[in-house]
C-alpha positions as CSV (number, residue, x, y, z in Angstrom):
1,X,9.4,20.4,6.3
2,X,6.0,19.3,6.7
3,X,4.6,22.6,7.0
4,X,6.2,23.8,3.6
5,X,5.5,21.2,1.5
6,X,1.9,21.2,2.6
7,X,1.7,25.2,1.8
8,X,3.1,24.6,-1.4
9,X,0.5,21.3,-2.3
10,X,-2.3,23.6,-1.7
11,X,-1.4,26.4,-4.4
12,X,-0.1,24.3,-6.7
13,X,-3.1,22.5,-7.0
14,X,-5.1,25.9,-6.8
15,X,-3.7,26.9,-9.5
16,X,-4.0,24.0,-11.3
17,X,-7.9,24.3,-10.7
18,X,-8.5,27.8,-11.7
19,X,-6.5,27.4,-14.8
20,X,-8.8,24.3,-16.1
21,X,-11.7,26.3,-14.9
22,X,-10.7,29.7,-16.6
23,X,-10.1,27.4,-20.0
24,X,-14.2,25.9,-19.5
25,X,-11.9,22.3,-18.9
26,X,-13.0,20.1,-16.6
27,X,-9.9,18.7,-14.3
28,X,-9.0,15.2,-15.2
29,X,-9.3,12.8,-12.5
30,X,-5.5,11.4,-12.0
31,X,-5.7,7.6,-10.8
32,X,-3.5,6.1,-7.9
33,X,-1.9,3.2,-9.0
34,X,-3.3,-0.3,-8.1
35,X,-2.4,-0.5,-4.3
36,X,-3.6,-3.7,-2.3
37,X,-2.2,-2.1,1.0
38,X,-4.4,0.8,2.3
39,X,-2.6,-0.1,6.2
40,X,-3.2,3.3,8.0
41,X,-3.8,5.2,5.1
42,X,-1.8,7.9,6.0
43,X,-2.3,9.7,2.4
44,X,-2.8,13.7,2.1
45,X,-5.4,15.6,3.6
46,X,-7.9,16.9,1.7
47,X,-7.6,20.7,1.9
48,X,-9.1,23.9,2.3
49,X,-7.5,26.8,-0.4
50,X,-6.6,30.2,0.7
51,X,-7.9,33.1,-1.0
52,X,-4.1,33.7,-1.8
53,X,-1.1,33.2,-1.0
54,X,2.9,32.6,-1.8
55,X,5.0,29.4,-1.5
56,X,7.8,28.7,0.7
57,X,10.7,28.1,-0.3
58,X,11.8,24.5,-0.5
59,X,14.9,25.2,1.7
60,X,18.2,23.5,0.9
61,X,18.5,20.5,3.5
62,X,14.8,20.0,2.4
63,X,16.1,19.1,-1.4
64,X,18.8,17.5,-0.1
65,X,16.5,15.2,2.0
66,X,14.2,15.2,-0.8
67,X,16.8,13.7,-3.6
68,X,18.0,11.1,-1.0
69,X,14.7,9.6,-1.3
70,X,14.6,9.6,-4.9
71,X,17.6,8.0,-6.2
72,X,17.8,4.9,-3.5
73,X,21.2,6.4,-1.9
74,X,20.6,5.1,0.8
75,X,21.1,1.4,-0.3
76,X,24.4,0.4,0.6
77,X,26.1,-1.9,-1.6
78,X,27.3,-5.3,0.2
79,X,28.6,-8.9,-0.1
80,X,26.1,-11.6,-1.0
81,X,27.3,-13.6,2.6
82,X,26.6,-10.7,4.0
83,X,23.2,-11.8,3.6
84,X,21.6,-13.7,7.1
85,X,19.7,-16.4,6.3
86,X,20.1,-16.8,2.4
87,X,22.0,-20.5,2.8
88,X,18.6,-21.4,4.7
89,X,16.0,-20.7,2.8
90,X,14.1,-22.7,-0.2
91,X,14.7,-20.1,-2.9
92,X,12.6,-22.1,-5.5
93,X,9.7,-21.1,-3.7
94,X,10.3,-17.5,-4.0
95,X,10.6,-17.7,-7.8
96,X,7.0,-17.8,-9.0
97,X,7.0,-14.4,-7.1
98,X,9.7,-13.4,-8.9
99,X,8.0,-14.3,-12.7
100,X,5.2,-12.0,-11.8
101,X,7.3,-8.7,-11.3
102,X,9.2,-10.0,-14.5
103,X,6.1,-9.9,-16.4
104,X,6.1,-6.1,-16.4
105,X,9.4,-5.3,-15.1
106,X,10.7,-6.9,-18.0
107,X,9.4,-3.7,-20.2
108,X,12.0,-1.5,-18.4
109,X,15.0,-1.3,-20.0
110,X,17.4,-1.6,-16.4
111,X,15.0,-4.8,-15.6
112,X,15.0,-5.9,-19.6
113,X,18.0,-8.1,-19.2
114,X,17.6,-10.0,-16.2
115,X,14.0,-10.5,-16.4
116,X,15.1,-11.9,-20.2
117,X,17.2,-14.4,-18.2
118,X,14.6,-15.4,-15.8
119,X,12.6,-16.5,-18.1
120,X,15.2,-18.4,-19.8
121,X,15.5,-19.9,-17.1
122,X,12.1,-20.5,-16.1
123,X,11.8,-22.2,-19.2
124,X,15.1,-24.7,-18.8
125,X,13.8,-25.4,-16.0
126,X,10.1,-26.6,-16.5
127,X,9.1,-23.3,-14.0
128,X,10.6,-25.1,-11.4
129,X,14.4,-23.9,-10.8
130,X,15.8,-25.4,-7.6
131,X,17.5,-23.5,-5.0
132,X,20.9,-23.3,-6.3
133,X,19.8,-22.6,-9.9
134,X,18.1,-19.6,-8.1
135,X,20.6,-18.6,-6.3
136,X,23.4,-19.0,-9.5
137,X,21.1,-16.6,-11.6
138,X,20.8,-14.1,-9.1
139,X,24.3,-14.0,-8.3
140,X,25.2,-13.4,-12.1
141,X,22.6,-10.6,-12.7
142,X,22.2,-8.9,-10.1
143,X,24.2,-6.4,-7.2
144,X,23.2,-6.7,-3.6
145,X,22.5,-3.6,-1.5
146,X,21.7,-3.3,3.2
147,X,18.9,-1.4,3.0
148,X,18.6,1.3,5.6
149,X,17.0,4.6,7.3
150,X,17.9,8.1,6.9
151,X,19.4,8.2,10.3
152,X,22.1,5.3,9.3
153,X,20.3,2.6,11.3
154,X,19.8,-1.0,9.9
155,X,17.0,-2.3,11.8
156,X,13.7,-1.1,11.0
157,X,9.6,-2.8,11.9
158,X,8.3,-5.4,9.8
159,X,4.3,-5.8,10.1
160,X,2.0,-8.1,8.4
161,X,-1.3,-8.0,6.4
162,X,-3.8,-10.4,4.8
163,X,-6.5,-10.3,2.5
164,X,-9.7,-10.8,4.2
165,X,-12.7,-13.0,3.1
166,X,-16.0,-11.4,3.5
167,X,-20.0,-12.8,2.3
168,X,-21.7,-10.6,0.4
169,X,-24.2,-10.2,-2.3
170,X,-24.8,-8.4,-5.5
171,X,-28.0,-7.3,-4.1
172,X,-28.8,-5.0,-1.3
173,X,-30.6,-6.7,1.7
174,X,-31.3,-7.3,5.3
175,X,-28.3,-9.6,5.5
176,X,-26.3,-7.8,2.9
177,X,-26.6,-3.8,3.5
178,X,-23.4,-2.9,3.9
179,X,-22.3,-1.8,0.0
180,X,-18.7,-1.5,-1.1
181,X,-18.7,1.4,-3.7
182,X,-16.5,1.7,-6.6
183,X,-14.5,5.6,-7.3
184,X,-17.0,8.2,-7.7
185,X,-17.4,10.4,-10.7
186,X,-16.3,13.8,-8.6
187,X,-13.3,12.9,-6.6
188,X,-10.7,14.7,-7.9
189,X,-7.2,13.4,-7.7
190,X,-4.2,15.0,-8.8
191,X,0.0,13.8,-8.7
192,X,2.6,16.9,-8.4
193,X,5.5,15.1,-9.3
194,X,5.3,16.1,-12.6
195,X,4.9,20.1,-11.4
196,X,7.1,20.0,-8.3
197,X,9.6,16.8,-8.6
198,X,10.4,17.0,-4.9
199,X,7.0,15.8,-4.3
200,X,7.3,12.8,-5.8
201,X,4.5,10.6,-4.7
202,X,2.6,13.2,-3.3
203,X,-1.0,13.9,-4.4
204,X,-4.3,16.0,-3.1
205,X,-7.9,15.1,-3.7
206,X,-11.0,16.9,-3.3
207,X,-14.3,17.4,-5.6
208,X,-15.0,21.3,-7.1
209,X,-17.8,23.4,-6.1
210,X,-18.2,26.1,-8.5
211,X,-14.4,27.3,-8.6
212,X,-13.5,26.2,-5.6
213,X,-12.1,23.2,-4.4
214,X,-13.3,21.2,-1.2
215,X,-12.4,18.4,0.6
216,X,-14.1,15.5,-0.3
217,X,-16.6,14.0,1.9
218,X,-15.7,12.3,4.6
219,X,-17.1,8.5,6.6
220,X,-19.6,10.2,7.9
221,X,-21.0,11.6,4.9
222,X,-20.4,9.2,2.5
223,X,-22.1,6.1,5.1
224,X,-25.8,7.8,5.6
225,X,-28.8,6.8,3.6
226,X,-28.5,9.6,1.1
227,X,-25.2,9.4,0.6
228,X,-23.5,11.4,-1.8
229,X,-21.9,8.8,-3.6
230,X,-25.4,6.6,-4.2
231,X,-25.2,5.3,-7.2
232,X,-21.6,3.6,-6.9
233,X,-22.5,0.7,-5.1
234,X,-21.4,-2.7,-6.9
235,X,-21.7,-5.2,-3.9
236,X,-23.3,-5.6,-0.5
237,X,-21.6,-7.1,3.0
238,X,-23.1,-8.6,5.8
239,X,-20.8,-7.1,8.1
240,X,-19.9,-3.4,8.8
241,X,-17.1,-4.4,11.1
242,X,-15.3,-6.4,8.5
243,X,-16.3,-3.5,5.4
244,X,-14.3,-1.2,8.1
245,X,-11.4,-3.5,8.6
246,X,-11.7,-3.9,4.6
247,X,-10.9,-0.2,4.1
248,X,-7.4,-0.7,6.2
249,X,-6.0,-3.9,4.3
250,X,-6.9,-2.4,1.1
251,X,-8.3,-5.5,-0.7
252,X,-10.6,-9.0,-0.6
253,X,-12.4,-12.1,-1.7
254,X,-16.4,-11.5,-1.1
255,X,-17.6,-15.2,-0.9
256,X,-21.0,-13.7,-2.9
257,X,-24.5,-16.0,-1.9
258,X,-24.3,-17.0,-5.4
259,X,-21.4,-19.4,-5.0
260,X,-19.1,-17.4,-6.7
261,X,-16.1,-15.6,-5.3
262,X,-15.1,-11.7,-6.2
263,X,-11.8,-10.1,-6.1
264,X,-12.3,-6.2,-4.9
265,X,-9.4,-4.4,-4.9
266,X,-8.4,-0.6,-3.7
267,X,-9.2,1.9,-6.4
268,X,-9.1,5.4,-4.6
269,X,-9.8,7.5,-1.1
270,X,-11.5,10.0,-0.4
271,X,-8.3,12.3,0.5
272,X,-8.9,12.5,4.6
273,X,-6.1,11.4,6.7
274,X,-6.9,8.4,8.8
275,X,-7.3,8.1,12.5
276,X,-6.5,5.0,14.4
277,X,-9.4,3.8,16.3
278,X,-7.3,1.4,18.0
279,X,-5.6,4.6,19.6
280,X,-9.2,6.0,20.4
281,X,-10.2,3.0,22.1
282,X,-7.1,3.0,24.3
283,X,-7.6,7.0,24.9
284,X,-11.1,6.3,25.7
285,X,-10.3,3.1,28.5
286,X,-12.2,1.2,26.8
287,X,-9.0,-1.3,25.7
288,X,-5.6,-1.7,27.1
289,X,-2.4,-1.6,24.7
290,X,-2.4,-4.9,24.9
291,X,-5.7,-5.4,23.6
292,X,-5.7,-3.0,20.8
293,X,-5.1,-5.7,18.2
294,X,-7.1,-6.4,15.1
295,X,-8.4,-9.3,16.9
296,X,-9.3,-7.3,20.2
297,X,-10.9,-4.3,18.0
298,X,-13.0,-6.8,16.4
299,X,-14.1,-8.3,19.8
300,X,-15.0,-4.3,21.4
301,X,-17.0,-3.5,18.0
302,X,-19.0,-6.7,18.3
303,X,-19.9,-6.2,21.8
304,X,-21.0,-2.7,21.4
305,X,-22.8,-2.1,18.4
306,X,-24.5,0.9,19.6
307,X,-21.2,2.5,19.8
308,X,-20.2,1.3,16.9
309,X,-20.8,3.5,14.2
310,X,-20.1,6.6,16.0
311,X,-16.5,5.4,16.9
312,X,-16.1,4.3,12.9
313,X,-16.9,8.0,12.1
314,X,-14.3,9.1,13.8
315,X,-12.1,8.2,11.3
316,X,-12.7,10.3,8.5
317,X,-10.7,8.6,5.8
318,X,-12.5,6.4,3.4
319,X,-11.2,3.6,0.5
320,X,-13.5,3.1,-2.4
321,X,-13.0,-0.6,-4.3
322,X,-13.1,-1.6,-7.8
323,X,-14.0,-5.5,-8.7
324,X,-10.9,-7.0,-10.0
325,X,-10.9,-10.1,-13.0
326,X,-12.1,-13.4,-11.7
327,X,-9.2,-16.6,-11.0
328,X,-6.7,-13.9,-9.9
329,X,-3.9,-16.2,-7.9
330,X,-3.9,-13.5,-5.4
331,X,-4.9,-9.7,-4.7
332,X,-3.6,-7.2,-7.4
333,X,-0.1,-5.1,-5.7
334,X,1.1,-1.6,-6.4
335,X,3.3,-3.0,-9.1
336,X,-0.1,-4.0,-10.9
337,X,1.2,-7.7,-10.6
338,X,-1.1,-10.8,-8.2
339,X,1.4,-11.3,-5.1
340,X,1.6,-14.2,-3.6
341,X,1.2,-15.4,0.1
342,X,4.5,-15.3,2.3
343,X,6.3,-14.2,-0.6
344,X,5.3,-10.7,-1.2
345,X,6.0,-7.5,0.7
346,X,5.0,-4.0,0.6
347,X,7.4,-1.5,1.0
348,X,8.1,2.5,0.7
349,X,8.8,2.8,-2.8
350,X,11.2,6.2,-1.9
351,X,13.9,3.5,-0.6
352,X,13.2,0.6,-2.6
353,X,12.2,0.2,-6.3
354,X,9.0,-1.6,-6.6
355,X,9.1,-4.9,-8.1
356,X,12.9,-5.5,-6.5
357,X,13.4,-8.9,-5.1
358,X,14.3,-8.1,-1.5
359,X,15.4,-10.6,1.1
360,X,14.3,-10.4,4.6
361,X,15.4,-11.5,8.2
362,X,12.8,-10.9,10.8
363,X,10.8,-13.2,13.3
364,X,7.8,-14.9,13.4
365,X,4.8,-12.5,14.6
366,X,4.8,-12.5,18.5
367,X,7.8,-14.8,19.1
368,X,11.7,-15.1,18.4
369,X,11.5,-18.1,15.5
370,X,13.6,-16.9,12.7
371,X,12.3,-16.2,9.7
372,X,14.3,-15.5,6.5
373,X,12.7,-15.3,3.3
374,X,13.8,-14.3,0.1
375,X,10.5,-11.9,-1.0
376,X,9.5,-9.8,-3.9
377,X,8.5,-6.0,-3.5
378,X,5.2,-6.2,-5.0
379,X,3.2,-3.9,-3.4
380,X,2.7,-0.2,-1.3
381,X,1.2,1.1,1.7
382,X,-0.2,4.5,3.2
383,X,2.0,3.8,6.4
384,X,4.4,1.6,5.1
385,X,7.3,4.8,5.0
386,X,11.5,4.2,5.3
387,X,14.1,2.4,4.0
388,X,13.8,-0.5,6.5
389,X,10.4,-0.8,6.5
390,X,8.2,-3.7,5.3
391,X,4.7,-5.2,5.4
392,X,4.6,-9.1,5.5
393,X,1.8,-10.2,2.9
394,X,0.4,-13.4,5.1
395,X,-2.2,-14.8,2.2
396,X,-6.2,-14.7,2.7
397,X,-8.9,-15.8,5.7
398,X,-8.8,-15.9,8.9
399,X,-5.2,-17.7,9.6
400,X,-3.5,-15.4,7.6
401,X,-5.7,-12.2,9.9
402,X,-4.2,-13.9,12.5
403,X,-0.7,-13.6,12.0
404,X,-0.9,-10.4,10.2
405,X,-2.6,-8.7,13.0
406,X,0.0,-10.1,15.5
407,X,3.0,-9.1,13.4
408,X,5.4,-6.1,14.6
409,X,8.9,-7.6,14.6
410,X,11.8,-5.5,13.9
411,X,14.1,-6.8,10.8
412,X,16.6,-6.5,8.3
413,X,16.2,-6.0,4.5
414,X,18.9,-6.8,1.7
415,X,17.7,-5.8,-1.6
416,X,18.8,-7.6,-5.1
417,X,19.1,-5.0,-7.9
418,X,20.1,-5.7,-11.5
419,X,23.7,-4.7,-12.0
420,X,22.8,-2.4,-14.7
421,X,20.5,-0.2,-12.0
422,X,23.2,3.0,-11.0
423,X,22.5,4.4,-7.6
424,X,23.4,7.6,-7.1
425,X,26.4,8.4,-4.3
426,X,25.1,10.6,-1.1
């Protein structure tokens, strides 16, 4: 499957090249949408085009597969005390999270209704509904479904993230010359849904040379002195460790020697898969499993800076950043909406429609405490992939690093869905 789709990515956008290049067009750059969660940024590889070739044929388990994801079959509708933990938790404090995905949900016309109701009530109620009141207007408007994996299972991992605070200037220096660059001019990124529906959320990047079309250039090209993307830079960093860890969570607060604070957010990548350095350490001997945490990566990079940047390069994917509006409540999510700490997860949007209100019984990170939380859908990540599958969004500093880097509990996920939303039987 892998293989096929793949083959077929790389004519498809081969053609699409040499047809803007035979009209004297220049190929529109195609944005991602806002995504806070880069995680392992396991995106599509950049690729190299063959001279010619033919595509394989999508076979027929392959569509069937393929439409599965599309049309959230494989939500199963259930019984609202079905639900483990919803009687425990403090609903109210969900709902804030829940106004923010109304405030562009509510322009789709399956959301319209209930998202007209929310704020209804949100206005009743001062913007502070209690738990019951919550609990009533979901009830009314919406159906509840068991999320769950292709292979029937009901249990999937849940893993957290954080955004982390960095210093950082405006201005390059000794203390700050580590820049964060914004999306260069040439990188050129394409969607296929709209050519080939079955790959829906698939994309390729790269950057043209002449006629052809190359992979974009990768860490170790883009971090030397004269570096192809000069130019771009919009703020400095003290650290290169935290730049690097940065590029995996997908967004920030830079605590800038002005006073001031700046959002940066993801904007694009450079189109190389990511490698795990974590996994290369543990390959190399130089950490155990055990160690391989955020928190135990940080600790081997700071003790061995003159293997630092060699080990970075070995990981060829890249995240540029754009600066986001100043005051935002929290870091800007794939649904284009702040999300807010302990309340907002990421998710694979194949299984569950962004912007859903999903509730979620996992554990604390690292121990067996309960924890139950009615949560909102707000954002996307590169390795965040199947229907039981979430990432925990733990809030911003150090604290929140903590817990995120510790987090890899296995869960459950029920997800609410307006009863006018039709899901398609398998």
């Amino acid at each position: 499957m892998k293989k096929t789709v793949h083959h077929t990515l790389l004519v498809l956008f081969t053609l699409l090249v040499m047809a803007c290049t035979n009209k004297g067009l220049k190929p529109v750059a195609i944005p991602a949408p806002p995504q806070t969660k880069c995680d392992c940024l396991t995106v599509d590889a950049p690729v190299q085009v063959p001279a010619s070739s033919k595509p394989a044929e999508v076979t027929a388990e392959q569509q069937k597969q393929l439409a599965k994801l599309a049309d959230y079959s494989l939500l199963q509708t259930a019984d609202w005390n079905d639900i483990d933990g919803l009687q425990v938790d403090n609903l109210s404090l969900a709902w804030p999270a829940w106004m923010q995905s109304c405030s562009t949900l509510i322009n789709k016309p399956v959301w319209k209704s209930a998202c007209t109701a929310a704020q209804k009530l949100n206005n009743e109620a001062a913007n502070k509904p209690q738990t019951q009141a919550v609990l009533n207007y979901f009830q009314e408007h919406f159906s509840v479904y068991k999320a769950s994996n292709l292979d029937g299972s009901e249990q999937g991992m849940i893993t957290g993230y954080y955004q982390p605070l960095l210093k950082g200037s405006r201005t390059k220096s000794a203390k700050y010359p580590n820049p964060l660059y914004a999306a260069p001019d040439d990188l050129i990124t394409v969607e296929l849904d709209s050519l080939f529906p079955e790959l829906k959320y698939k994309r390729v990047r790269g950057r043209l040379v002449g006629n052809k079309l190359v992979p974009y250039y990768n860490r170790a090209e883009i971090e030397t002195e004269a570096s192809p993307v000069k130019g771009r830079e919009f703020v400095y960093i003290d650290d290169i460790i935290d730049v690097f860890f940065l590029q995996i969570q997908g967004s920030g607060l830079v605590q800038l020697d002005t006073g001031e604070q700046m959002h940066v957010g993801y904007a694009d990548q450079n189109g190389h898969t990511y490698h795990s350095i974590g996994r290369l350490l543990i390959e190399r001997g130089e950490l155990t499993l055990a160690q391989a945490s955020m928190q135990g990566i940080k600790n081997w990079a700071r003790n061995n800076l003159d293997k630092l940047r060699e080990l970075l390069n070995q990981n060829p994917s890249y995240v540029f950043f754009r600066e986001l509006p100043a005051g935002l409540p929290g870091p800007l999510g794939a649904l284009g909406v702040p999300i807010l700490a302990e309340r907002s997860v990421a998710i694979d949007p194949k299984f569950v429609p962004l912007g859903a209100p999903v509730f979620l019984s996992t554990t604390e990170p690292n121990t067996s405490k309960p924890l139950k939380r009615l949560m909102m859908a707000q954002d996307t990540g590169g390795a965040i992939k199947g229907g039981v599958r979430a990432d925990f969004f733990w809030g911003t500093g150090a604290g929140a690093g903590a817990k995120a880097g510790a987090m890899k509990q296995t869960g459950k996920i029920w997800v609410f869905l307006p009863k006018e939303f039709v899901i398609k039987p398998q």
